[in-house]
N, C-alpha and C positions, 0 to 999 in steps of 0.2 A: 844511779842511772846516768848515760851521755844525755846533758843538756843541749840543747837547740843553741845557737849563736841568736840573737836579738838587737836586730839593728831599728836606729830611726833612716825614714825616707821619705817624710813628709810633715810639714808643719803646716799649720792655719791657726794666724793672731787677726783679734778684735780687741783691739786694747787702748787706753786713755793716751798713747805715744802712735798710735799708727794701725792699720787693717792688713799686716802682712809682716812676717818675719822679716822682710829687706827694709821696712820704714820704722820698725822696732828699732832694729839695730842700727840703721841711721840717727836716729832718735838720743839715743843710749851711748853712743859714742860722743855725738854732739852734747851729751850734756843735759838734754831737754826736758823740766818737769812735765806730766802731766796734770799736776794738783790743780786744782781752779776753786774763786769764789763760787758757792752753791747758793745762790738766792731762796731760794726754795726751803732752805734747813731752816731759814729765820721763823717761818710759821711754827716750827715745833716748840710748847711752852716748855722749857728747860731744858731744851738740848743749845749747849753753848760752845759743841766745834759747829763752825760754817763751811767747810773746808770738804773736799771729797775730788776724787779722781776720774773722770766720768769718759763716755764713750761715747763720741759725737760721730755725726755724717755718716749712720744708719740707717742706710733705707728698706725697712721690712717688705715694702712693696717687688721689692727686687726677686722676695721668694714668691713663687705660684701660690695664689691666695688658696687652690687646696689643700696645699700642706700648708701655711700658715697659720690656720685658724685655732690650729692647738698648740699654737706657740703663743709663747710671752718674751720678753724680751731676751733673758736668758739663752732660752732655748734659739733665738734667732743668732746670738751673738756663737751655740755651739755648731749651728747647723751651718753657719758661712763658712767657722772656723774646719770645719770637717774638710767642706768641697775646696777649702785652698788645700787643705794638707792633700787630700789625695789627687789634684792638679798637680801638685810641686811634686808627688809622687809618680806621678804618670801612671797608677792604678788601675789596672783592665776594671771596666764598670762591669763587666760580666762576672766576676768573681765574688762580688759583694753576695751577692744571693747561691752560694756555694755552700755554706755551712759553716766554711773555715775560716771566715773573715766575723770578726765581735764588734760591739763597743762596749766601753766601760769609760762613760764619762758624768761626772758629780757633782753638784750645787751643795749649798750649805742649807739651804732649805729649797720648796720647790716657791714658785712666783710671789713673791710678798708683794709686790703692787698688785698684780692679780684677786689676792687675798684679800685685799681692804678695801679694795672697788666692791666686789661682792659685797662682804660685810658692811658696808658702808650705805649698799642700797638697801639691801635684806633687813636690817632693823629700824629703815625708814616705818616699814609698816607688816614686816615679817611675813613678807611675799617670797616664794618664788615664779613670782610668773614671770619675771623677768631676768631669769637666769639664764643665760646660752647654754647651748648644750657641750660648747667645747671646754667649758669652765675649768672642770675637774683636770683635764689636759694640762695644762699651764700649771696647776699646785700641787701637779700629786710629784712626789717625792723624786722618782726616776724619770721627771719630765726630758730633759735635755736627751738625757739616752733612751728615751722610748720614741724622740721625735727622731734624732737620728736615723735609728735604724727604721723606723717605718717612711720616711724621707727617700732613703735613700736603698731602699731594698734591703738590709742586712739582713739574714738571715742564722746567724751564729750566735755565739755566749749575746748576753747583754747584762752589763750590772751599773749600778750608780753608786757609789761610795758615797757616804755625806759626813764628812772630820772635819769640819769648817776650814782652816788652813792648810790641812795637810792631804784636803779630799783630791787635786790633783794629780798632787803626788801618790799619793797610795792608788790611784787610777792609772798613772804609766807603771808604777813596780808591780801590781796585780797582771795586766796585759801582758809587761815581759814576763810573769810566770805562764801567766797561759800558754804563750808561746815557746819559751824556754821547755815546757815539758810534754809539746808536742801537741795539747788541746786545740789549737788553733796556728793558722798562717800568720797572720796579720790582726790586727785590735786599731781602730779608730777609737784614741784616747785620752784623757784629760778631762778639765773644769769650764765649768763655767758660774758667772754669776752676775745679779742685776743689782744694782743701786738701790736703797731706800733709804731714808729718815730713820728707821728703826735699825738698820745696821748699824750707822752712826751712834747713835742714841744706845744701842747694848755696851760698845766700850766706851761713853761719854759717863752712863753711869757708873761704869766701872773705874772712873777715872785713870781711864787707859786709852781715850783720844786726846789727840791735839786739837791744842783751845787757845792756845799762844800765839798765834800766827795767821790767825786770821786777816788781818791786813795785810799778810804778806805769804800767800798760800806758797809761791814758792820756794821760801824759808822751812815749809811746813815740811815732817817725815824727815827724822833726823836719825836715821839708825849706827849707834855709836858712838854720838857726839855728847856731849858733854849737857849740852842744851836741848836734848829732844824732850819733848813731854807725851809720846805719843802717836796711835796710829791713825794716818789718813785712809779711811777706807776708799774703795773704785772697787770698778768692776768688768766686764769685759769676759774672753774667754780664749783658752790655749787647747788647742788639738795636736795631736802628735799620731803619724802613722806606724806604727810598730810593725817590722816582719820578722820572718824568718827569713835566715843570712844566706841560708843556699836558697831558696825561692826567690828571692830579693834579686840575687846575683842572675840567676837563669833568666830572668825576665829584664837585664841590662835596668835594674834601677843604680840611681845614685843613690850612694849610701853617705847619710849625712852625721852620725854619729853611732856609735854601738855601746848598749847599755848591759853591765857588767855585775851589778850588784844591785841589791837592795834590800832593806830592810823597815820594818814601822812596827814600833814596839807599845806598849801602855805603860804612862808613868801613874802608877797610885797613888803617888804622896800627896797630890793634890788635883780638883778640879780645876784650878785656876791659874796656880802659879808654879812655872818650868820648876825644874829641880835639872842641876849641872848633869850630876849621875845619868841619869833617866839620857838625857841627850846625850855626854858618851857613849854612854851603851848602845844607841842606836846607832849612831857613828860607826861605832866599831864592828858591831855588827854586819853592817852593810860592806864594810870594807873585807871582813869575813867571807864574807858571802863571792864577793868579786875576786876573792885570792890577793889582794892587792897589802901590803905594807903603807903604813899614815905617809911615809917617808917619800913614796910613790904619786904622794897626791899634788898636782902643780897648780891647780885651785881651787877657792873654796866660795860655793856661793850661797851667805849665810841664809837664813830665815829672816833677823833683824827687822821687827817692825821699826824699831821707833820707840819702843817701851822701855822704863826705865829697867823695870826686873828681866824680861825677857831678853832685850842685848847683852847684859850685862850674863847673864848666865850660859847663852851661848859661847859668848868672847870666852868665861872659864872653861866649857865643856872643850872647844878650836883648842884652845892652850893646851890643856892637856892629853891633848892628841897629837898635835904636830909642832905647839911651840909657836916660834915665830920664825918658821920653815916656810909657811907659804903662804902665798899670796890669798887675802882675803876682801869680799866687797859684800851690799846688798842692794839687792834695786827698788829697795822700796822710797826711798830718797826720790827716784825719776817717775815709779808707776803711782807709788801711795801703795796699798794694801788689798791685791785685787781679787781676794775672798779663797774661793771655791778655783779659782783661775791659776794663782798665784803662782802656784810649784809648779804648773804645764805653761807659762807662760816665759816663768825664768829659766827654765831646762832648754826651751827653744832659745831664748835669749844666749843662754850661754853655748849655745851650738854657732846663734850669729856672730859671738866672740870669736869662737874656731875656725869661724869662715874669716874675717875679718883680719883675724892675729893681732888681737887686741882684748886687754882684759880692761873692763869699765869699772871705774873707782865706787867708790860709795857718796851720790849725791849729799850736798851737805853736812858732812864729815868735816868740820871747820876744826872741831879741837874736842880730839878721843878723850871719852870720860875714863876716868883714875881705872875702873872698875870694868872698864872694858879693853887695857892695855896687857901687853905683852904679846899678842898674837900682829901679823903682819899687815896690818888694813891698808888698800889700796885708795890714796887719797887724792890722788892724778891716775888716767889710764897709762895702762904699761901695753907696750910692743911685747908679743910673747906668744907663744904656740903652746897652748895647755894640752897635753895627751890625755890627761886625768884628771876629772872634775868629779868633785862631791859636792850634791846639793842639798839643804837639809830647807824640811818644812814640818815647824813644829805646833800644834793646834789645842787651843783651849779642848779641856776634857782628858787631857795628858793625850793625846795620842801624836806620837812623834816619827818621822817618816823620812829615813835619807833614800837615795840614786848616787849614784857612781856610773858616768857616763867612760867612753874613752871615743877619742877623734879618731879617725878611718881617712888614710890617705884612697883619694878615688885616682885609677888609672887612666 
C-alpha cells in the first residue's frame, strides 16, 4: 500500500543542557557538559557513582495547579516538552481534539520518587489515610502520556512504550507508522524521565556506571574513549511533533526534518549484554525500511553510553555497515544518559545539527579504545550538511531501535 510522507514540525526539550531545542543545540556545539556533582547520591549506602545529569530551573508552578496535581516530575518535564513542540509547530489547538491527532510518549518506569514518598510513609504505620487521591496518577505506567493528552485535550491513539533506552525511540518510529499508514495526522511524541538514586544504583550494581570521575564530573560519560568506565545517568524529556507531509504543507507548517525509516528489533542472546549481530540487523533493517543504501548515510548518531561492552559493540556493528565512510558521534559525553528521553532528545538534537550545519563530536573522546576503531568518530565538530542521519538506541532487555531521518530544504 502508498505510505503517507512523515515529517517533523515541532520539538520541545527539558534537558540537563537547556529548555528548548535552540539552547540544546547552543549547548552541544559549545561543547557544554551537563554532568554535575549529586550531593544527595552520598546518602545511598553502597552506591559509589555521585555523578548524574540533572534538570534544573523547573518551575512546576508554571502549569495550572489543575492539571498538575497528577503530575510528578516526569510527567511535568513531558507536558512543557509537548506545548514547546507544538508552539514551534504553530499547531491549530482545535485539532488536538479531532481524533487524528495521538500521543505515544514513554518512561522507563512511571514516578519512582513518587513511589518511595508513598512507601516511605505507608509503612510508617500501614495507613492509608494519608494518601492523595492523585497518587496512582504520577506511578501508573502511561503517566506522561495519559497527562498529555488529558492536559491538552487529545483525543486520538494514546500509547506509552517503556524499553528503558530505546522507549523514545520506538515512541517517534511507532507515531511515524501511525501516520505513515494513514491512522492518524500528527502524534505528540517521545520520552520522558525523572532522576532517582535507584536509577544510578541499578547500573552501579551492574557495574556499568561511572565511579571514576567523581571529582571531576565533567571528565565523566566517555563514550568510545579509551577511559570510560561507564554510564552517567540524567533525565529530562524530548517531544517531537510528527505529521503528515500533505497536511503539514496545506496548513504552511515548517518542516523541520522528514522521517524515512525505522525499525526495533529483539536481541535474544541475552538480557544484558548488546550482541554486534542483533544491532546490525536493526541497522539494516531500518535503512530497508527507508529504501536507503549504508552508502547514503552522511551521519551517524551512535547509542554509546559510556559502557565498556556496549561502545565497543556498536563501534563493531557501525563498521560493518558503513566502515569508516561516515561520520560518527554520541552525546552522551555533553547530556549523560537521559533514560526514557534519550532517543527523542538526540533526534531533535541532530535536526539542531541540520539547522546549524554542524555535526557535534563525541564529548570526551580523548583517545578511541582499540576496540572501538576503524569506524569514523567525530573528535572536533565538523561544518557539514547531513541529508541522512541514522540514529540508533539500544536498551537493556535486547530491545534495539534505529530512525533514519532525511533534512528538508524549507522554501
Amino acid at each position: 500500500m502508498s505510505l503517507e510522507s512523515v515529517v517533523v514540525t515541532g520539538a520541545g526539550i527539558i534537558s540537563p543542557l537547556g529548555h528548548s531545542l535552540e539552547a540544546l543545540t547552543a549547548a552541544l556545539l559549545a561543547g557544554r557538559s551537563g554532568v554535575r556533582y549529586v550531593p544527595e547520591l552520598e546518602k545511598i549506602g553502597g552506591l559509589r557513582s555521585r555523578l548524574a545529569a540533572t534538570v534544573t530551573d523547573v518551575d512546576p508552578k508554571q502549569i495550572p495547579r489543575k492539571i498538575r496535581r497528577s503530575m510528578s516530575k516526569m510527567s511535568v518535564y513531558a507536558y512543557l516538552a509537548s506545548c514547546q513542540a507544538l508552539e514551534m509547530a504553530a499547531f491549530p489547538v482545535e485539532r488536538l481534539a479531532s481524533g487524528r491527532v495521538g500521543v505515544i510518549v514513554g518512561s522507563t518506569l512511571g514516578s519512582t520518587e513518587t513511589t518511595e514518598n508513598f512507601f516511605a510513609d505507608y509503612f510508617r504505620d500501614y495507613s492509608l489515610e494519608r494518601m492523595k487521591s492523585g497518587l496512582f496518577f504520577q506511578i501508573m505506567g502511561h503517566s506522561c502520556a495519559a497527562n498529555i493528552a488529558q492536559s491538552l485535550g487529545v483525543t486520538g491513539r494514546v500509547m506509552a512504550p517503556s524499553a528503558a533506552c530505546a522507549t523514545s525511540c520506538q515512541a517517534l518510529g511507532f507515531a511515524y507508522e501511525q501516520i505513515a499508514f494513514g491512522r492518524q495526522d500528527a502524534v505528540i511524541c517521545g520520552g520522558a524521565d525523572e532522576l532517582h538514586p535507584l536509577t544510578t544504583a541499578t547500573f552501579d550494581v551492574m557495574h556499568a556506571a561511572s565511579t571514576s570521575y567523581n571529582e571531576h564530573p565533567e571528565q565523566a560519560s566517555r563514550p568510545f574513549d579509551a577511559d570510560r568506565d561507564g554510564i552517567v545517568c540524567g533525565e529530562g524529556s524530548g517531544i517531537l511533533l510528527l505529521e503528515n507531509r500533505v497536511l503539514a504543507e496545506q496548513r504552511g507548517a515548517r518542516i523541520l526534518a522528514e522521517i524515512i525509516g525505522f525499525a526495533t528489533t529483539s536481541d535474544t542472546s541475552s538480557i544484558a549484554n548488546p550482541d554486534v549481530e542483533a544491532m546490525y540487523l536493526c541497522m539494516s533493517q531500518a535503512l530497508a525500511d527507508a529504501g536507503i543504501d549504508p552508502a547514503e548515510i552522511d551521519y551517524i548518531n551512535a547509542h554509546a553510553t559510556g559502557t565498556v561492552q556496549g561502545d565497543a559493540a556498536e563501534a563493531e556493528a557501525i563498521r560493518r555497515l558503513v566502515g569508516a565512510a561516515t561520520p560518527v558521534s554520541s552525546l552522551k559525553g555533553h547530556l549523560g544518559h537521559t533514560m526514557a528521553a534519550s532517543g527523542a532528545i538526540e533526534v531533535a538534537a541532530a535536526i539542531g545539527m541540520i539547522q546549524a550545519g554542524e555535526l557535534v563530536a563525541t564529548r570526551n573522546l580523548q583517545r578511541i579504545d582499540e576496540n572501538c576503531q576503524g569506524i569514523a568518530h567525530l573528535q572536533s565538530n565538523r561544518k557539514a550538511q547531513p541529508k541522512i542521519i541514522l540514529k540508533n538506541n539500544f536498551a537493556m532487555g535486547g530491545i534495539n531501535c534505529t530512525l533514519i531521518l532525511r533534512s528538508c530544504d524549507n522554501d
